[in-house]
N, C-alpha and C positions, 0 to 999 in steps of 0.2 A: 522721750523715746527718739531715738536716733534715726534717720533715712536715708538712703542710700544714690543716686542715680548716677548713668555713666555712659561716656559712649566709647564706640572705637573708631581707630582710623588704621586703615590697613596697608600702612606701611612701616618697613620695616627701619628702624635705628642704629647707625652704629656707636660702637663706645666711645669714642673722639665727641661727634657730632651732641652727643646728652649730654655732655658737659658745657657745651658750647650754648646749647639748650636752654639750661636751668643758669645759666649766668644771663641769658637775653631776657627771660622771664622778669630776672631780681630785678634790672634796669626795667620793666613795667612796673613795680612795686608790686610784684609777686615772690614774694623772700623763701626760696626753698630749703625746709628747716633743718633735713639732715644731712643739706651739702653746707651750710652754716654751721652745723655743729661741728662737723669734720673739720672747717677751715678753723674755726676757735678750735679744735684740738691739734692742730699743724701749728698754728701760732704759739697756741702755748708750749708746747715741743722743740719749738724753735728761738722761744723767747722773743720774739716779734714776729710782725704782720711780713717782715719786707720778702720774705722765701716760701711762704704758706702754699701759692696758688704752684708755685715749681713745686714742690712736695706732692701737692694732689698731682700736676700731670705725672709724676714719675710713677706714684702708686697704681694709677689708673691704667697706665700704660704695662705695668709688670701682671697686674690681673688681669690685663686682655689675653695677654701675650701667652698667659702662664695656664689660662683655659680656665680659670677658677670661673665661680661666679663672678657676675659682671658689676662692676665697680659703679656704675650706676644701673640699679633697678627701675630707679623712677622717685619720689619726693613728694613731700606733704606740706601744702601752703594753707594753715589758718588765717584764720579772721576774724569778725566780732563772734558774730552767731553762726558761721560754718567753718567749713576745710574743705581745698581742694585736693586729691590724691592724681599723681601722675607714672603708669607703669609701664614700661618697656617690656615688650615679648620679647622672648630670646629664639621661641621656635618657628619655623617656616610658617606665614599665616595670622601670626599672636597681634603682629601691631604694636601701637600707642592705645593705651587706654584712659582713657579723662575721665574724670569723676567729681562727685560734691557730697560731700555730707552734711547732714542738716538737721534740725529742731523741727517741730512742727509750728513753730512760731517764725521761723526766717521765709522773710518774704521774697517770693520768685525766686525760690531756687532755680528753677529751670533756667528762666533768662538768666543767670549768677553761673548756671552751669556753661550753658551757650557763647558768653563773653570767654571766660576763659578758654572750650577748646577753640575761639579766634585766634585767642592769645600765643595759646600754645603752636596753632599752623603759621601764625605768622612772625614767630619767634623761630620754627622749625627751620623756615623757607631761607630765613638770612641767616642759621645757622650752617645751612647745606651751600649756599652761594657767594657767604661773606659780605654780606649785604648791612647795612645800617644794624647795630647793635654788638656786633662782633667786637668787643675793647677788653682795656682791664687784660693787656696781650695776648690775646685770644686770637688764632686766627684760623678761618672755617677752612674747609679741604678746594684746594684751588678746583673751579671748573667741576665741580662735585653736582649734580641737577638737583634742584628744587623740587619740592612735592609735585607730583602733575596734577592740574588742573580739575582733570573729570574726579579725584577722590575725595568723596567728601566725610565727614563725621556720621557716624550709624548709632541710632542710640540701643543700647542693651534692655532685652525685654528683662520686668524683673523677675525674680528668681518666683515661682509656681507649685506649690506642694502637687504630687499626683491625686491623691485623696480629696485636695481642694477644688480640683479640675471638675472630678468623678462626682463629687458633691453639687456642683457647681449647676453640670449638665441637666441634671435630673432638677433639679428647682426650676432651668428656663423651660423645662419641658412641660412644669408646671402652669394650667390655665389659669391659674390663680396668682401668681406669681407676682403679673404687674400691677393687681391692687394690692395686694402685699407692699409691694414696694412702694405705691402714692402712700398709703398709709401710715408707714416709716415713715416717710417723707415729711408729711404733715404733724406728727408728733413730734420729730424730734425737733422740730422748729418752737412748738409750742410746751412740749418739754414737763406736761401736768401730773402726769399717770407717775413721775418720778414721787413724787410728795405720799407717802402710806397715806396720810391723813384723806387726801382727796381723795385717792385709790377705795378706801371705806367708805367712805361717805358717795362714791357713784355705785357700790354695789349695793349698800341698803337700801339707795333711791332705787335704783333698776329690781331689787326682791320687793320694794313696795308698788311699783310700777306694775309690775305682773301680777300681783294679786290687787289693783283694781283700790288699793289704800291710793290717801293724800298722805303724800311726803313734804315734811318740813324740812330747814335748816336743820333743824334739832333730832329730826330720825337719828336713834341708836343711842349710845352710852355719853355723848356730849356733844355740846352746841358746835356749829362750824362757822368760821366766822366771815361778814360780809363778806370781805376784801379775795376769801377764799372763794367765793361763790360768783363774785362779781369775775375773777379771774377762769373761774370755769366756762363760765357763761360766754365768754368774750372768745374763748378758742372755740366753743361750739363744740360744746359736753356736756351742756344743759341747756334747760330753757323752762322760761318762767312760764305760765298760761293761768286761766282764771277757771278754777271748777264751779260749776253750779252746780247745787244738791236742793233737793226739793228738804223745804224746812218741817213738814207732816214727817216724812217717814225718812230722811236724811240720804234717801238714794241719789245717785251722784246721776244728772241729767245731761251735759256737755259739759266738754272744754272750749273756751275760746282765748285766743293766741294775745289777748292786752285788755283792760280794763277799759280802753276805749271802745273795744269791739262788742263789751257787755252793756257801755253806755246807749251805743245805738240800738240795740236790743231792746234795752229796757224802757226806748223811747216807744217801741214800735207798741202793740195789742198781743204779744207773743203770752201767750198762756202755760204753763205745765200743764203737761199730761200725765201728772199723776195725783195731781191735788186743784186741779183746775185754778189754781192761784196766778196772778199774774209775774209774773218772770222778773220785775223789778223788785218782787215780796221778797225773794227766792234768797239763800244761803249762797251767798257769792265768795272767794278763799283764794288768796295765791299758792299755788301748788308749784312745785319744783319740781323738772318733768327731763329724765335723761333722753339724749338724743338717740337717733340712729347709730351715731358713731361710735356712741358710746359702748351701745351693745357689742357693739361687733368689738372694739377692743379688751372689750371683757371678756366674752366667750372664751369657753377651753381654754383662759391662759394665755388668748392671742396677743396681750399686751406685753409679756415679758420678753416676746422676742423686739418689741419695737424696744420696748426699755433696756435690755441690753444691748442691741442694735449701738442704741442713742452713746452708751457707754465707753463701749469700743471703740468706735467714734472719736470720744472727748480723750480718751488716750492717743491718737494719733492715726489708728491703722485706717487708712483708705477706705471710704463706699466700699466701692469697686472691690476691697478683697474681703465682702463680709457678704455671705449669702445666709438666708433662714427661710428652710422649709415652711409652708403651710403647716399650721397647729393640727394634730392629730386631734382623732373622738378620743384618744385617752387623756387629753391635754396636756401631753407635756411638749415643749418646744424643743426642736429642735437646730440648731446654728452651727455654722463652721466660719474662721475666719482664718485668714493666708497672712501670716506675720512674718517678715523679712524668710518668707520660702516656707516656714516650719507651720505644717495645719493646727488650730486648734479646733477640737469638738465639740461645742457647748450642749449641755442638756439639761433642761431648765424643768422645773416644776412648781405648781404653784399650791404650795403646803409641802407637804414632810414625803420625803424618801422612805421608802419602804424596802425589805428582800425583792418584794415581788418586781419593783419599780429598778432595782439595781440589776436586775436578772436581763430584763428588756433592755436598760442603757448598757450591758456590755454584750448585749446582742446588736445593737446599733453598733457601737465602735466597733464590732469583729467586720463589719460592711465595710466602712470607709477608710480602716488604720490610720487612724492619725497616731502623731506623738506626742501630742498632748491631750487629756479626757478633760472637760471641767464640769463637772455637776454643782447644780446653783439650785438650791431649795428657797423658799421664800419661809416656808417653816424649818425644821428640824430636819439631819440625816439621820435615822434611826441606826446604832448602834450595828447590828446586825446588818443591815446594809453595807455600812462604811467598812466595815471585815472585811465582805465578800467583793468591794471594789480595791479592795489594799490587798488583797490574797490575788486578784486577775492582773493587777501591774506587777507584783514581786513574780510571778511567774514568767510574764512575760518578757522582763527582764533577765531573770534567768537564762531564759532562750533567745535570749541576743537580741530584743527587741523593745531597747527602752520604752516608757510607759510615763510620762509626767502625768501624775494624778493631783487635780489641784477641788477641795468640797470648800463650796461655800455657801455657808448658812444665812440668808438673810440678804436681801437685795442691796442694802445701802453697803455692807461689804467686799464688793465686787470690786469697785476699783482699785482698792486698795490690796486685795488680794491678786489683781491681774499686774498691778501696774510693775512690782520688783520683776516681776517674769515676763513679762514683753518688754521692758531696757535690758535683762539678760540676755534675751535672744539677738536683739539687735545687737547687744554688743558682741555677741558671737558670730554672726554675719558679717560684725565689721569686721573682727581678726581675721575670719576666711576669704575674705576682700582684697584685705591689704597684709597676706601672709609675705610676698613676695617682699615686702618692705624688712620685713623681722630680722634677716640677716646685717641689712648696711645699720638699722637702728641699733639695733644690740638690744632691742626687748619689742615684744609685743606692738606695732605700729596702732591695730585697732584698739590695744586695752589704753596704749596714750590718749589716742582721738577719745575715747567713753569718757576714762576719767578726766580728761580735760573740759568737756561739753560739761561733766556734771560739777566740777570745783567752780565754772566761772558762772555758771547760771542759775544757781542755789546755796542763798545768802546761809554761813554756817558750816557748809560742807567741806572748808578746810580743814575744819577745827576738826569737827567729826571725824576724818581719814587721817588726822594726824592721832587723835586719840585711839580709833580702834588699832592703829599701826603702834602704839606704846603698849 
């Protein structure tokens, strides 16, 4: 998934001086790629290098002149793992805008962003003054003033669904809200409740817990294995203790917290009180005993908002742009999250989708309109359900108000189901980004930057886009 950031500087460029511009850049080894391409298509036009850069001033010069658009918009400087983008306003106010696109694996972007607009102001300054970099016969507007001083780079907030806002508000409103969020917090570190197999094995312990049974490893249809148990234990999901049951009538007399604690016990003169026997006679058992925390992420379903949380996450989108309400008495969760501007509405359950259940979730989405619904069952959508949510998008679509409807069955296919449509969107943020490039490129500037992020950092995906392209 692709990301965006960018700042502005608020002043204005003229067309002379961006040429001047993106040739002081090149001499930092910032190579900008569609005034590169233009010169390899002057050369080649010309059958050599030696008239190319005459060529450009003359063209440059006739599209100023001539009121077209402006012969420089602005230019795209990749790199390993990002690109930077740079756009000239044309209207009163617009500015220089700098930008970085990025991975969620490129480290410091921001600093990566910050070095370049240096770049660019101090590439700017000697292009307006004629100062150190001005070659390659290039020469800046005599007595032309340098950027001032007091102006500095402003970064752009990023783009904010309304719905994610509205969503947003009413969650901090919530008093529940910031254990909500330690709790997130602590999971996704520890990351357990992901694994189904643990997920069962802490509800059978926790339904043996409440009715007062010794829970083994073995509760339920099959054994669990150490390495799983020693793993639960160690995030503090479990916890071992020593049951005493009186050996006469097998009633369960304490717990104590380690079999040293039973040692000293058993030192002391401590008797049962139900069989007068002494306390060392007694039925001693390691029991496997879920915590506090445990309950609490089980209840109503409150785990699947961390475990998607945790999801969402390992896809790229931001903390920061994922909010989830407190678990209702009906338990289903509900979640929003802010992907390059576009809300999504998660509404989770845990077992099977029902009418009844689909009737409520598109009473929820008529609250917040998002534009995109995702309903995630851990069991089944029932047939009749998934109707009546495919009949409320085709309508609303209808009536001018697209509807992305995405059902997923079953927790372990979430991200596979999210991930083609959060790099869709990003890449559709990027073309609305960098639209103003599409004219000097001759295609799509953001669908370049996508496909290129995706051919060089996923072993295969040449082959792939040249086969589905045959």
């Amino acid at each position: 998934m692709l990301f965006i950031e960018s700042k502005n500087l608020d002043y204005a460029v003229d067309g002379a001086t961006r040429t001047l511009l993106l040739e002081n850049l090149q001499e930092q080894g910032l190579v900008p790629l569609i005034r590169s391409a233009r010169l390899r298509l002057y050369e080649t036009a010309l059958a050599g290098a030696e008239h190319a850069r005459e060529m450009e001033s003359a063209l440059a010069a006739r599209a100023d002149a001539e009121a077209e658009a402006p012969y420089v918009r602005g230019d795209l400087f990749c790199a390993e793992d990002y690109a930077h983008f740079l756009l000239f306003g044309d209207e009163p106010g617009e500015g220089v805008r700098a930008g970085i696109v990025y991975e969620s694996g490129t480290t410091d972007p921001l600093e990566k962003l910050d070095a370049f607009c240096r770049s660019v102001r101090e590439s700017l300054d000697a292009s307006r003054v004629g100062g150190p970099g001005t070659s390659n016969g290039n020469v800046a507007a005599a007595g032309a003033p340098s950027v001032p001083v007091t102006l500095e780079w402003e970064s752009r907030a990023p783009r904010v669904a309304d719905s994610f806002q509205r969503f947003a508000a009413d969650v901090s409103a919530t008093p529940t809200g910031a254990r909500g969020e330690m709790v997130e917090g602590w999971l996704r570190t520890s990351g357990m409740l992901e694994d189904s197999q643990a997920r069962g094995f802490l509800r059978r312990l926790s339904e043996a817990h409440k009715e007062r049974r010794a829970a083994t490893p073995a509760t339920g249809d099959e054994s669990v294995p150490d390495a799983l148990l020693n793993r639960l234990a160690e995030v503090g999901l479990l916890k071992r203790e020593i049951l005493v049951s009186c050996r006469k009538d097998g009633r369960a007399l304490f717990r104590l917290p380690s079999p040293d604690a039973f040692s000293v016990l058993s030192g002391s003169n401590a008797v049962c009180n139900e069989c007068g026997a002494a306390i060392a006679d007694e039925k001693a058992e390691e029991v496997t005993v879920p915590t506090s925390l445990t309950a609490t992420l089980l209840q109503d379903g409150a785990w699947l908002a961390t475990h998607l949380r945790s999801l969402i996450s390992k896809l790229g989108v931001p903390d920061r742009q994922i909010v989830a309400r407190p678990t209702g008495s009906d338990g289903e969760v509900r979640l929003m999250a802010n992907v390059c501007g576009e809300a999504f509405l998660f509404l989770l359950h845990d077992g099977d989708w029902t009418t009844a259940q689909a009737r409520r979730a598109l009473d929820e989405h008529a609250k917040v309109e998002s534009a995109h619904l995702v309903l995630v069952a851990t069991g089944k959508i029932q047939e009749d359900a998934r109707q009546r949510l495919r009949e409320h998008a085709r309508r609303r679509t209808q009536g001018g108000r697209e509807l992305e409807l995405i059902l997923v069955e079953g927790m372990d296919s979430v991200a596979a189901e999210l991930q083609p449509v959060f790099e869709r969107v990003a890449a559709a943020a990027l073309a609305e980004e960098l639209w103003e490039l599409d004219t000097s490129l001759g295609m799509s500037a953001g669908q370049l930057l996508a496909t290129r992020f995706r051919l060089t950092h996923r072993p295969g995906a040449l082959r792939n886009l040249a086969a589905s392209a045959a």
